[in-house]
PDB file of N, CA, C and O in Angstrom:
ATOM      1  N   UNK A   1     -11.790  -1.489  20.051  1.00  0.00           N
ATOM      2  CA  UNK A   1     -11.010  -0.751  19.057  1.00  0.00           C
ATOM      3  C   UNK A   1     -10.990  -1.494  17.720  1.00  0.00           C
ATOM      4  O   UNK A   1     -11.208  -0.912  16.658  1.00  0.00           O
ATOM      5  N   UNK A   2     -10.673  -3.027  17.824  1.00  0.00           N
ATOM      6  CA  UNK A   2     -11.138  -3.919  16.649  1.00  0.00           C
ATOM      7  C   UNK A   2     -11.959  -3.704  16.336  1.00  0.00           C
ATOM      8  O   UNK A   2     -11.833  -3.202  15.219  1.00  0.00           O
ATOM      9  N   UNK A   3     -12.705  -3.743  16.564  1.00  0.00           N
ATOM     10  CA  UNK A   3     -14.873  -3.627  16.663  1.00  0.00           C
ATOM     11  C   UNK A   3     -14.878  -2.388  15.228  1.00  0.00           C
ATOM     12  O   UNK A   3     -15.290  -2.427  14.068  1.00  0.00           O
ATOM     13  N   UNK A   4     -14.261  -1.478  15.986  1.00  0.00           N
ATOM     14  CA  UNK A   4     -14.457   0.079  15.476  1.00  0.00           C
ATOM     15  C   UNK A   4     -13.697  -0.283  14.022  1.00  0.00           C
ATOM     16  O   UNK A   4     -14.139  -0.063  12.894  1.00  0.00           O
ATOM     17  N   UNK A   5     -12.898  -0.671  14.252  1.00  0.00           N
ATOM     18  CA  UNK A   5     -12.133  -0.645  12.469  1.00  0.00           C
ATOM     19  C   UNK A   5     -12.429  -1.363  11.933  1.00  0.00           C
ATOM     20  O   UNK A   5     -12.178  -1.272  10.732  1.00  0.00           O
ATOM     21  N   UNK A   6     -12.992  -2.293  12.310  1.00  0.00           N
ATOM     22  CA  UNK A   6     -14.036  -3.564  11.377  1.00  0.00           C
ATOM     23  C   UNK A   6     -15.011  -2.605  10.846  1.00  0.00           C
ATOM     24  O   UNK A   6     -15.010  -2.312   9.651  1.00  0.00           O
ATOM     25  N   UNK A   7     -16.125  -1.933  11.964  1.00  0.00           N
ATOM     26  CA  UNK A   7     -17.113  -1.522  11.128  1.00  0.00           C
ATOM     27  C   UNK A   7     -16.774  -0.410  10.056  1.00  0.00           C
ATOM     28  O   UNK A   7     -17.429  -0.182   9.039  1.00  0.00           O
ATOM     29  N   UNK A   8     -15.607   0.250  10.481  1.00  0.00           N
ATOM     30  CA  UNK A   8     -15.457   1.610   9.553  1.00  0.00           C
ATOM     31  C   UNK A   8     -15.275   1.400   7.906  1.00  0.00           C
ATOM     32  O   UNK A   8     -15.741   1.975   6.922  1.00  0.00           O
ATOM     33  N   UNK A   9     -13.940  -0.233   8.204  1.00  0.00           N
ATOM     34  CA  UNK A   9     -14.046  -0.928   6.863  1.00  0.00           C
ATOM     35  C   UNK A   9     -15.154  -1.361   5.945  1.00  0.00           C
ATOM     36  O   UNK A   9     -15.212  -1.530   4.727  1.00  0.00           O
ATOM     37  N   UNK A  10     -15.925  -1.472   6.827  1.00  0.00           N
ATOM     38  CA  UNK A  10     -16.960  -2.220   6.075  1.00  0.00           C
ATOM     39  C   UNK A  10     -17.662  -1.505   5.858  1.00  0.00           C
ATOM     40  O   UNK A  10     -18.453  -2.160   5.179  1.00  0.00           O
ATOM     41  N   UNK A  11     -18.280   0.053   5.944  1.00  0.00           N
ATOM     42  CA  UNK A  11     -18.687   0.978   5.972  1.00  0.00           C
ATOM     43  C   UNK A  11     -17.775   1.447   4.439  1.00  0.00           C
ATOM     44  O   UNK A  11     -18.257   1.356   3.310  1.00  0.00           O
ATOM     45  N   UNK A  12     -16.520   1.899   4.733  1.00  0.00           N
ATOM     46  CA  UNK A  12     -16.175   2.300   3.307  1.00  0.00           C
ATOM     47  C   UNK A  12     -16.429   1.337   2.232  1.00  0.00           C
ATOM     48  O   UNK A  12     -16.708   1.608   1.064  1.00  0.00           O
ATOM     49  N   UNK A  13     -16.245  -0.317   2.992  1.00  0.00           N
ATOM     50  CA  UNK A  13     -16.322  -1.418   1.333  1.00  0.00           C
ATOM     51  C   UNK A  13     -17.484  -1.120   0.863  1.00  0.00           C
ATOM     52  O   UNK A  13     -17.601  -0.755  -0.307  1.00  0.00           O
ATOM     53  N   UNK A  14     -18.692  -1.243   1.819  1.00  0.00           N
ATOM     54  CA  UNK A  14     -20.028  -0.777   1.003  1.00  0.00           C
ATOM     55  C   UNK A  14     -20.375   0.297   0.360  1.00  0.00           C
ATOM     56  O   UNK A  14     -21.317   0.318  -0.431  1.00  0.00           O
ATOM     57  N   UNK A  15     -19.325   1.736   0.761  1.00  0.00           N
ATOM     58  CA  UNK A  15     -19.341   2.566  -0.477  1.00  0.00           C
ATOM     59  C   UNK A  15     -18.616   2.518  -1.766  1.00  0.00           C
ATOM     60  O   UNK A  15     -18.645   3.236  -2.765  1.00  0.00           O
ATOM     61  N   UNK A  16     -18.130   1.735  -1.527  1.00  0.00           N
ATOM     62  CA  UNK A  16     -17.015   1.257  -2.984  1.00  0.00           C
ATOM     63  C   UNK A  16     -18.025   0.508  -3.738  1.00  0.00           C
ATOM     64  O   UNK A  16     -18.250   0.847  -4.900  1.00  0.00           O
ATOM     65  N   UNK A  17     -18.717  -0.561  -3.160  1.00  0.00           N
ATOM     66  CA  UNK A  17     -19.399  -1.491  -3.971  1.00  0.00           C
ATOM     67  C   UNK A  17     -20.606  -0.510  -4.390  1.00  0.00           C
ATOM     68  O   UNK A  17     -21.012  -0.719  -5.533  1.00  0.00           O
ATOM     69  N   UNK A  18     -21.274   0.547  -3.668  1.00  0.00           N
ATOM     70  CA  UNK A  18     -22.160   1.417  -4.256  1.00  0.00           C
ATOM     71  C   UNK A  18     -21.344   2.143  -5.464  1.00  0.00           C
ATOM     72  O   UNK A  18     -21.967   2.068  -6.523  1.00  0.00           O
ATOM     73  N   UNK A  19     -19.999   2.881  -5.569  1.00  0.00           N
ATOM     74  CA  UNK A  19     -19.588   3.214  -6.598  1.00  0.00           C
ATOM     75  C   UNK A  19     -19.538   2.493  -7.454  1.00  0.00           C
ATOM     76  O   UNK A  19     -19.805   3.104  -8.488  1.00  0.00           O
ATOM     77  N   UNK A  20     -19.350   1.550  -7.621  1.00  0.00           N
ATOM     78  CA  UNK A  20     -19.234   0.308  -8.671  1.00  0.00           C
ATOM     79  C   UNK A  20     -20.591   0.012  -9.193  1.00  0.00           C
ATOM     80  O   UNK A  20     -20.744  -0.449 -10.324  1.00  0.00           O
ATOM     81  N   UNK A  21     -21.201   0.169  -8.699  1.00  0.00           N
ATOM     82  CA  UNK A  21     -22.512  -0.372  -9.364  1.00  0.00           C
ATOM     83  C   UNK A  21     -22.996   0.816  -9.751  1.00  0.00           C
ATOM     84  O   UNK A  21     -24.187   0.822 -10.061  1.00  0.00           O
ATOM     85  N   UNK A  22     -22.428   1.783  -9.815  1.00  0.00           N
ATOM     86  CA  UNK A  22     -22.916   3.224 -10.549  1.00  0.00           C
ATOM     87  C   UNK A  22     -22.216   3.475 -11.520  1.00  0.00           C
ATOM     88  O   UNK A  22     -22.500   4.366 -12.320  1.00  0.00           O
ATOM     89  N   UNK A  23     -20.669   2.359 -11.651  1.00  0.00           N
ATOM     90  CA  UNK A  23     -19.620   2.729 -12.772  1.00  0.00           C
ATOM     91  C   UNK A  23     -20.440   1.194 -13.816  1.00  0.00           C
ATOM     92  O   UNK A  23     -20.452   1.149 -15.046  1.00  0.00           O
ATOM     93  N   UNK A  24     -20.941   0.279 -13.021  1.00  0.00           N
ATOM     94  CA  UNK A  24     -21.723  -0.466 -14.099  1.00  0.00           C
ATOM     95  C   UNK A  24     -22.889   0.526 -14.906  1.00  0.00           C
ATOM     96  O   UNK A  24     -22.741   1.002 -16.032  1.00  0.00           O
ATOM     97  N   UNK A  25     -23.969   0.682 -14.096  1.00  0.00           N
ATOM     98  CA  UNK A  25     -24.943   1.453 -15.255  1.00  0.00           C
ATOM     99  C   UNK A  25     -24.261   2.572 -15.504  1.00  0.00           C
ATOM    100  O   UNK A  25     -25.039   3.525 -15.455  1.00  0.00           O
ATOM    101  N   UNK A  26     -23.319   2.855 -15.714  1.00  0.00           N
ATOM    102  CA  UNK A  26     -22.841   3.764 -16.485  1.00  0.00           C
ATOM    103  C   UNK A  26     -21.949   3.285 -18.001  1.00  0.00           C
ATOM    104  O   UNK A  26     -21.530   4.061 -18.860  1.00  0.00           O
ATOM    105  N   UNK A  27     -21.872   2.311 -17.991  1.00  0.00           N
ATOM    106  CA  UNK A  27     -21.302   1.721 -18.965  1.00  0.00           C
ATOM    107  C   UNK A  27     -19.842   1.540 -18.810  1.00  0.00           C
ATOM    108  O   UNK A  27     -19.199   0.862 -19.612  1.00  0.00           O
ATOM    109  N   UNK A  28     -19.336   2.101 -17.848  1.00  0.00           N
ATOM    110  CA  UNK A  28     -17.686   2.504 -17.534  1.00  0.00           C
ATOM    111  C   UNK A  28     -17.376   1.065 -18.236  1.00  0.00           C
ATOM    112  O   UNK A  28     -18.173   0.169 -18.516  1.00  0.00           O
ATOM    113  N   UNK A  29     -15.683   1.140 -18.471  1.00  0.00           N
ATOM    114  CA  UNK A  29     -14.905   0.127 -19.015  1.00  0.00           C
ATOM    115  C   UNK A  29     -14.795  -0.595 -17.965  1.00  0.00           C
ATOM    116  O   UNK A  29     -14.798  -0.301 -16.769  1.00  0.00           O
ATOM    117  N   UNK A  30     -14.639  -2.133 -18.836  1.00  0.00           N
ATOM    118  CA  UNK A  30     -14.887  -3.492 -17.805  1.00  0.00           C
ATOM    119  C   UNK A  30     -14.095  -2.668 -17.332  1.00  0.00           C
ATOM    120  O   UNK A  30     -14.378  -1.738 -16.576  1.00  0.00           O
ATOM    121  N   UNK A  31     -12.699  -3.061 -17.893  1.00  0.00           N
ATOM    122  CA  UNK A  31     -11.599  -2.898 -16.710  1.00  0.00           C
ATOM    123  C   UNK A  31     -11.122  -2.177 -15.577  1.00  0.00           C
ATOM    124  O   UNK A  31     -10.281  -2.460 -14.725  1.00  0.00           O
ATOM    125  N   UNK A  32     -11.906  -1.101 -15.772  1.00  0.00           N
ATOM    126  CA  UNK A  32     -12.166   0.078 -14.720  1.00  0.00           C
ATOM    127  C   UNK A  32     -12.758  -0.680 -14.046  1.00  0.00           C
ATOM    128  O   UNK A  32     -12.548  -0.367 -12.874  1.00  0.00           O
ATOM    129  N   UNK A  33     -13.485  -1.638 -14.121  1.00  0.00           N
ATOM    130  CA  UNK A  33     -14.659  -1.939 -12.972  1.00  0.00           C
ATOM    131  C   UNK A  33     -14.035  -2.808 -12.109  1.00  0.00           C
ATOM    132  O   UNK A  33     -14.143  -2.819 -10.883  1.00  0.00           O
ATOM    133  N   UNK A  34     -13.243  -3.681 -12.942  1.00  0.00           N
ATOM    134  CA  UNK A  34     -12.873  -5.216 -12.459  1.00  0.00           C
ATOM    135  C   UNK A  34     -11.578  -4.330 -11.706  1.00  0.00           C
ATOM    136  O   UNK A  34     -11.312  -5.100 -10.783  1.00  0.00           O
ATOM    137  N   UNK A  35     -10.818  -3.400 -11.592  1.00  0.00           N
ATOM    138  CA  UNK A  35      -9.822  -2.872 -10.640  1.00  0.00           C
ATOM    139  C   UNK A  35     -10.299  -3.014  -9.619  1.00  0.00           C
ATOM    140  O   UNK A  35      -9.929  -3.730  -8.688  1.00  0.00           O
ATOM    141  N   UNK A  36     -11.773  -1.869  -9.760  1.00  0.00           N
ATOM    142  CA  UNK A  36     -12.318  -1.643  -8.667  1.00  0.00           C
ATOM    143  C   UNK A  36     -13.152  -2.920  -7.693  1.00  0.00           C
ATOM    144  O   UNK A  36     -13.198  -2.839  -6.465  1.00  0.00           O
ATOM    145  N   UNK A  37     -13.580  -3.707  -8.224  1.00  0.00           N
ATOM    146  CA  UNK A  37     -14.358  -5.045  -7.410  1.00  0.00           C
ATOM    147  C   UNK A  37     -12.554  -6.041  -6.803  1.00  0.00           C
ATOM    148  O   UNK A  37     -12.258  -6.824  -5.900  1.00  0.00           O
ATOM    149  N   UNK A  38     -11.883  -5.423  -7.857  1.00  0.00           N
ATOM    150  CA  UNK A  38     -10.417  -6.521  -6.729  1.00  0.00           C
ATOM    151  C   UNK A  38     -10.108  -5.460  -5.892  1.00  0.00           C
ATOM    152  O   UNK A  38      -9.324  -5.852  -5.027  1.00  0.00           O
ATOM    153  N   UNK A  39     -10.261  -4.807  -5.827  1.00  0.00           N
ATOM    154  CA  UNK A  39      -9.369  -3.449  -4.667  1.00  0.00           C
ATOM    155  C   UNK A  39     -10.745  -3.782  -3.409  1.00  0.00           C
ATOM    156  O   UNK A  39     -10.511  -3.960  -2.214  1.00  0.00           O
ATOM    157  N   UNK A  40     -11.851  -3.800  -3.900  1.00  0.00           N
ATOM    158  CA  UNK A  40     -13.077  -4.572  -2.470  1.00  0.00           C
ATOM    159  C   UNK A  40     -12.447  -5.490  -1.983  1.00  0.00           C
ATOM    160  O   UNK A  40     -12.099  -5.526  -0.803  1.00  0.00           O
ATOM    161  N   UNK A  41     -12.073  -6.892  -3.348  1.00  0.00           N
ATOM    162  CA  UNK A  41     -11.908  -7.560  -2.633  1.00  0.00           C
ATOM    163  C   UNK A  41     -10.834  -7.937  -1.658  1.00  0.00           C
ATOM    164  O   UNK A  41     -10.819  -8.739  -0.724  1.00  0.00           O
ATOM    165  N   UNK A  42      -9.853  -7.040  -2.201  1.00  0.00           N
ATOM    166  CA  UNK A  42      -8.900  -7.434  -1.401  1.00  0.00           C
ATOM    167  C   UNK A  42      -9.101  -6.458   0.482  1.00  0.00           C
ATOM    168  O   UNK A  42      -8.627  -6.792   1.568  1.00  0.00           O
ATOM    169  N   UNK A  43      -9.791  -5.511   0.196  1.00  0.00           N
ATOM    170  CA  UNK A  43     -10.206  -4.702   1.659  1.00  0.00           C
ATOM    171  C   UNK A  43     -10.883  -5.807   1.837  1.00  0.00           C
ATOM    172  O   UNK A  43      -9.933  -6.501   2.200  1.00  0.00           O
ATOM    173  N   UNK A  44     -11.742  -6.482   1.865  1.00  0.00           N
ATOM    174  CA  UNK A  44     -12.292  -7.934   2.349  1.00  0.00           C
ATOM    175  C   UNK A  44     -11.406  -9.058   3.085  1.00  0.00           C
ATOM    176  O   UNK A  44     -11.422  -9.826   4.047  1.00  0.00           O
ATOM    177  N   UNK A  45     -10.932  -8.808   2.423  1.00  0.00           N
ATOM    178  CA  UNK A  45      -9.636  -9.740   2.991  1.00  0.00           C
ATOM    179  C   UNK A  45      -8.543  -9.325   4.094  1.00  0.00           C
ATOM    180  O   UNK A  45      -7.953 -10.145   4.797  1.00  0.00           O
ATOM    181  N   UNK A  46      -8.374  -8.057   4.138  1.00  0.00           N
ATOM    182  CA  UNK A  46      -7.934  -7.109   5.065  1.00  0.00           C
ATOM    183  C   UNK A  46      -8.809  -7.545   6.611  1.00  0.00           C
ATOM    184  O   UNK A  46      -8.372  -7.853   7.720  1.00  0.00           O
ATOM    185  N   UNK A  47     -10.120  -7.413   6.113  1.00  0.00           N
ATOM    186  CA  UNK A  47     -11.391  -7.649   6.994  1.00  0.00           C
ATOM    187  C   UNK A  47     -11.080  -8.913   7.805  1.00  0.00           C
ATOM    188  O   UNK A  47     -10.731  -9.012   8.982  1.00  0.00           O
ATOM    189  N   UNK A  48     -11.282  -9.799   6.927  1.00  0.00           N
ATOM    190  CA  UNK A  48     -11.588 -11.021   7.250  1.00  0.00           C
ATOM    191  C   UNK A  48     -10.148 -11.565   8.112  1.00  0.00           C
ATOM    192  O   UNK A  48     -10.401 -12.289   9.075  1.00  0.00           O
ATOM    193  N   UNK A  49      -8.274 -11.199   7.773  1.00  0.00           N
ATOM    194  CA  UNK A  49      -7.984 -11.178   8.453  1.00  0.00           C
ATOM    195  C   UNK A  49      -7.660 -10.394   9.901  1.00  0.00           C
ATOM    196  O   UNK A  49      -6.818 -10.921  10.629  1.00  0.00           O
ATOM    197  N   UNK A  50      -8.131  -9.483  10.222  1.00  0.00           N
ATOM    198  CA  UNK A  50      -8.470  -9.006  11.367  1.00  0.00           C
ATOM    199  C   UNK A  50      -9.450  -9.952  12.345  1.00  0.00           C
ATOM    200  O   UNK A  50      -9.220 -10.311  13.500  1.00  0.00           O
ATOM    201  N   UNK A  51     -10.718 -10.263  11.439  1.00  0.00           N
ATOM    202  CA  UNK A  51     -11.908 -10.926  12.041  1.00  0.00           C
ATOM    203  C   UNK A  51     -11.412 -12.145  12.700  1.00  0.00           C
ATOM    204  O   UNK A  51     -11.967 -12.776  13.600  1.00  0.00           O
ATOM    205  N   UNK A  52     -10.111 -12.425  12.034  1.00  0.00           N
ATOM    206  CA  UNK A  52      -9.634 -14.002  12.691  1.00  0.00           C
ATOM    207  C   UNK A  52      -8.646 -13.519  13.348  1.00  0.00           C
ATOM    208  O   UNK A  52      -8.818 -14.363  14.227  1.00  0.00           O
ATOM    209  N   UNK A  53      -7.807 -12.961  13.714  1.00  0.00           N
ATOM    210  CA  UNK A  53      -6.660 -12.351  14.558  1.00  0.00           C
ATOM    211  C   UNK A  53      -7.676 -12.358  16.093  1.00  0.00           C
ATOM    212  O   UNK A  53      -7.669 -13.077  17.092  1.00  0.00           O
ATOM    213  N   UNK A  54      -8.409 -11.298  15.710  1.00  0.00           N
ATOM    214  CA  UNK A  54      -9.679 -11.062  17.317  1.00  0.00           C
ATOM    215  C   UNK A  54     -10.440 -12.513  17.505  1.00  0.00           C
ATOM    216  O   UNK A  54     -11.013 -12.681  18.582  1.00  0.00           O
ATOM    217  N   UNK A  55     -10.484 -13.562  16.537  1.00  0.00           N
ATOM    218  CA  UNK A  55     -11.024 -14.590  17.160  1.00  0.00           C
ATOM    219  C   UNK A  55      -9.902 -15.482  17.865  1.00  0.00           C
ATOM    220  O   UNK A  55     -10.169 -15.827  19.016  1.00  0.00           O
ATOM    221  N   UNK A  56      -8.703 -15.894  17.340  1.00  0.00           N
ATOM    222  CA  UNK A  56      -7.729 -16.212  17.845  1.00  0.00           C
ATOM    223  C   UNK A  56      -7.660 -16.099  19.239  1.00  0.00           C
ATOM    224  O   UNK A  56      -7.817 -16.927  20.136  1.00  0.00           O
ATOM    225  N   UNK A  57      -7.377 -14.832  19.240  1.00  0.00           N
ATOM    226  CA  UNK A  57      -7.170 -14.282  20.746  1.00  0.00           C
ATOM    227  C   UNK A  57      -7.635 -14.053  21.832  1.00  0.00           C
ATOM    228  O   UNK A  57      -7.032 -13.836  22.883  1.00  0.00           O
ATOM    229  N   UNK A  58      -9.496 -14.115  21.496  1.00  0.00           N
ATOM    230  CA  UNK A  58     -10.482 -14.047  22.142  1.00  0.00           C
ATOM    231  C   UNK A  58     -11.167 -15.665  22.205  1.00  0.00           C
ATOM    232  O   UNK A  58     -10.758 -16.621  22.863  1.00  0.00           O
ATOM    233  N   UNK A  59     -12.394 -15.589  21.242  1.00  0.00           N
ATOM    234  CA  UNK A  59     -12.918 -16.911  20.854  1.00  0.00           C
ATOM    235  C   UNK A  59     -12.170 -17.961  21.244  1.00  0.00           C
ATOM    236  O   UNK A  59     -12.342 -18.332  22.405  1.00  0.00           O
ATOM    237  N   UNK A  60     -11.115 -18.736  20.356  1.00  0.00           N
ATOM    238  CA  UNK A  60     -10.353 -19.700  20.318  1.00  0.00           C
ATOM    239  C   UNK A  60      -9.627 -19.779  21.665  1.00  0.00           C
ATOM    240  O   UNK A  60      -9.912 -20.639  22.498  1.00  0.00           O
ATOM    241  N   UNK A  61      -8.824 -18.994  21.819  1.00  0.00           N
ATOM    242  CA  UNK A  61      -8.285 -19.043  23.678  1.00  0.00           C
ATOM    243  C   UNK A  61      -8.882 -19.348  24.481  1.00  0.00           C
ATOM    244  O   UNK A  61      -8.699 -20.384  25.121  1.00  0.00           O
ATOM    245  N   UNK A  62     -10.027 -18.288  24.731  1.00  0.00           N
ATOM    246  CA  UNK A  62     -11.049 -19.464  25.497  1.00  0.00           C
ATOM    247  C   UNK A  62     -11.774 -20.497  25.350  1.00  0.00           C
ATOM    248  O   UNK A  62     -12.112 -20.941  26.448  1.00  0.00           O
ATOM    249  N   UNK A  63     -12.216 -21.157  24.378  1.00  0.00           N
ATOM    250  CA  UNK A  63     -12.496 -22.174  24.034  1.00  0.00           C
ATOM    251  C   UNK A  63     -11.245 -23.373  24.356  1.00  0.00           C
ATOM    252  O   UNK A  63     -11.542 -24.562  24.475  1.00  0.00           O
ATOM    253  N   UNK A  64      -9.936 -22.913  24.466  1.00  0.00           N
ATOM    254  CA  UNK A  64      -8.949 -24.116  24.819  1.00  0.00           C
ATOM    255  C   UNK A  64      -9.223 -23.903  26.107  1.00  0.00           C
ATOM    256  O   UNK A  64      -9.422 -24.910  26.787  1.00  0.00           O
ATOM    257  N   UNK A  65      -9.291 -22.786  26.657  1.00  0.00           N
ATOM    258  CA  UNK A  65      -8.814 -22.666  28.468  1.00  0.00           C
ATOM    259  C   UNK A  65     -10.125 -23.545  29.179  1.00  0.00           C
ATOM    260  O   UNK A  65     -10.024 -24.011  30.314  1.00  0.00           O
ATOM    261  N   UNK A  66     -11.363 -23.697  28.341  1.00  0.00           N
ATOM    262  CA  UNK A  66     -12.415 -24.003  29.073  1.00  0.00           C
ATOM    263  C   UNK A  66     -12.749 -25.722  28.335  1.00  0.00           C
ATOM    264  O   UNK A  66     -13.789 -26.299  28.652  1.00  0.00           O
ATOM    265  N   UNK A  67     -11.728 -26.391  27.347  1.00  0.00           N
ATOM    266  CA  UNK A  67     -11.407 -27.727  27.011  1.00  0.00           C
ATOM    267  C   UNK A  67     -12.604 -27.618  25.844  1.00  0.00           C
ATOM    268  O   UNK A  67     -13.581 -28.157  26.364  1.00  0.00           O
ATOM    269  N   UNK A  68     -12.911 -27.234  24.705  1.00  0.00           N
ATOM    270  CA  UNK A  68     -13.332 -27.300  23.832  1.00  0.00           C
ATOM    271  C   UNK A  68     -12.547 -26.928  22.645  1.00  0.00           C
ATOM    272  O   UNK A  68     -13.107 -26.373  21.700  1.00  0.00           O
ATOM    273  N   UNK A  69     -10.924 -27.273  22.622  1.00  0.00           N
ATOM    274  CA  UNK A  69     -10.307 -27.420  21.852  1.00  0.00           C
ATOM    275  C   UNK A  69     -10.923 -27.782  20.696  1.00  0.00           C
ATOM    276  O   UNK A  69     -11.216 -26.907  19.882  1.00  0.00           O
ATOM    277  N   UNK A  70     -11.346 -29.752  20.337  1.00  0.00           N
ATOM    278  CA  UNK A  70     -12.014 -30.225  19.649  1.00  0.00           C
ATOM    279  C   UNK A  70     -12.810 -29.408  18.686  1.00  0.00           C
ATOM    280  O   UNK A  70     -12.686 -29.453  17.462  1.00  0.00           O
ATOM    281  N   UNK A  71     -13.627 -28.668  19.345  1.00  0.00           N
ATOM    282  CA  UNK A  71     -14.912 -28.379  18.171  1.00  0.00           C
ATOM    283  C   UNK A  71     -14.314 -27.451  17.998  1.00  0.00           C
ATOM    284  O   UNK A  71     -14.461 -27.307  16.784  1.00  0.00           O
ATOM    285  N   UNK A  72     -13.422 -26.286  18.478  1.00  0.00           N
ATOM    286  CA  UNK A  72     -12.721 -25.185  17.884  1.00  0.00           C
ATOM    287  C   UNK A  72     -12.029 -25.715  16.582  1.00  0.00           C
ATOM    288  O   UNK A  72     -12.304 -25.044  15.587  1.00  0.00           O
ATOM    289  N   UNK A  73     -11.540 -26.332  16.462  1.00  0.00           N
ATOM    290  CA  UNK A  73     -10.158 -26.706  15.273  1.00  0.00           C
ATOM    291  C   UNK A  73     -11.176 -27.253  14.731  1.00  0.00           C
ATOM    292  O   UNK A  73     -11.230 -26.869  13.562  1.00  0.00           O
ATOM    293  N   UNK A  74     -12.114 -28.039  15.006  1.00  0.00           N
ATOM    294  CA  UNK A  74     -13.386 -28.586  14.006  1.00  0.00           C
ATOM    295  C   UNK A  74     -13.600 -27.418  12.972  1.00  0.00           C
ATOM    296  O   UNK A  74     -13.349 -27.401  11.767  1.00  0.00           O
ATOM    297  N   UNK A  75     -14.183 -26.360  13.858  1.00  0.00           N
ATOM    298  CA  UNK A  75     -14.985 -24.667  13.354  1.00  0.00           C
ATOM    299  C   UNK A  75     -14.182 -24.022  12.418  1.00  0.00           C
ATOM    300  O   UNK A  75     -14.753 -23.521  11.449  1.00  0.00           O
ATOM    301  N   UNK A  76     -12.610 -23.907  12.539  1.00  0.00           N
ATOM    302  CA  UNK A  76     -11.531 -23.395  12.010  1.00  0.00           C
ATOM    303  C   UNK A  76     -10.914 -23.767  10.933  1.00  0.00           C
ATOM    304  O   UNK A  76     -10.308 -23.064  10.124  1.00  0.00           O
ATOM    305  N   UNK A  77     -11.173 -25.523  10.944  1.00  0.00           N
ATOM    306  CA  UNK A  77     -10.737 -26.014   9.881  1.00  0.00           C
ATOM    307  C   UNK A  77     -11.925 -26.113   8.823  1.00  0.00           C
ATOM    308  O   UNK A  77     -11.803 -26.463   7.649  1.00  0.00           O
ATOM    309  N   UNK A  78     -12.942 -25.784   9.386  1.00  0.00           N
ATOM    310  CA  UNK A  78     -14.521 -25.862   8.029  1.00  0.00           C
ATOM    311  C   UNK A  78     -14.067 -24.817   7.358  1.00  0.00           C
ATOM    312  O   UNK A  78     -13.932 -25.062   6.159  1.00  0.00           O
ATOM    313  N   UNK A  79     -13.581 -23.001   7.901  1.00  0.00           N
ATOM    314  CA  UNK A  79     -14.095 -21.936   7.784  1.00  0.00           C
ATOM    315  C   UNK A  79     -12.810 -21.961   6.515  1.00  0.00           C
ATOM    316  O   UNK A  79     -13.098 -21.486   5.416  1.00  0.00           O
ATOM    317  N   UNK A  80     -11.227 -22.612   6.783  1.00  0.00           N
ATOM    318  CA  UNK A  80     -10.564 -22.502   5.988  1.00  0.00           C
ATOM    319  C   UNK A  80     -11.366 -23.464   4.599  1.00  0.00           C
ATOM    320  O   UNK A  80     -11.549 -22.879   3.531  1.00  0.00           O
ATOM    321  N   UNK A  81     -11.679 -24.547   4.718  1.00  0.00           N
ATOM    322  CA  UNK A  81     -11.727 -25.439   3.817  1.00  0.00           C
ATOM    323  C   UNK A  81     -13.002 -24.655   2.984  1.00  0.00           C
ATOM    324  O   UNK A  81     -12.863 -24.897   1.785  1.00  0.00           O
ATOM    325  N   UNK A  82     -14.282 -23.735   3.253  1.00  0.00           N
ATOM    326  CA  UNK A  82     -14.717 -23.477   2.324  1.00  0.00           C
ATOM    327  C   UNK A  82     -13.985 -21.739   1.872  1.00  0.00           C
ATOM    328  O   UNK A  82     -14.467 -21.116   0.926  1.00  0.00           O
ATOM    329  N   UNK A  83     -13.154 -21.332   2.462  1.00  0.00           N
ATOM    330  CA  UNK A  83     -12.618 -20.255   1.977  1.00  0.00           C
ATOM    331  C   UNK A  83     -11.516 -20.579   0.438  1.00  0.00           C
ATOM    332  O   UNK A  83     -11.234 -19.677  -0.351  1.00  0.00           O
ATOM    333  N   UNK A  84     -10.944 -22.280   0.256  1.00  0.00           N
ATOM    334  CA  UNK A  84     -10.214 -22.599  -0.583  1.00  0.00           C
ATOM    335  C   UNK A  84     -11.263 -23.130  -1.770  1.00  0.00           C
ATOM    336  O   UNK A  84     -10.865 -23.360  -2.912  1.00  0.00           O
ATOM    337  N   UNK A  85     -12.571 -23.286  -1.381  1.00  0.00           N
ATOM    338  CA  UNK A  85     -13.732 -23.316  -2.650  1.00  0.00           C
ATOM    339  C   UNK A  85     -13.865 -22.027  -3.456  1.00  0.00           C
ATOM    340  O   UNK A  85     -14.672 -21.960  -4.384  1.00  0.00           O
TER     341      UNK A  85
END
């Protein structure tokens, strides 16, 4: 059911980013544009926390239950540290 609303999202973000690049060669006003590339980005972010909620609960859980704690919090703490670049 995650699965499904991940892809649907990402399905509409890529029609947004196709509108946008049709409101660029069109000359549209920055600012019209730049609404529209933060309103992606923030559905991105929508994304991305879902993508980690289902890893949490899946991924990461088992990775403790089966003692690979270690490289989990290794993996978790990379994914934050280049998300703050």
């Amino acid at each position: 059911e995650v699965r499904k609303d991940i892809a649907a999202r990402l399905r509409s973000i890529a029609g947004h980013v196709r509108a946008v690049e049709r409101m660029v060669d069109e000359d549209r006003y920055c600012v019209d544009v730049m609404r529209q590339t933060m309103a992606i980005e923030k559905a991105l972010a929508r994304v991305d926390a879902l993508l980690l909620e289902g890893h949490l609960r899946t991924c990461v859980a088992d990775a403790f239950r089966e003692g690979r704690s270690d490289e989990t919090v290794k993996e978790l703490a990379e994914i934050f540290n280049t998300a703050r670049r």
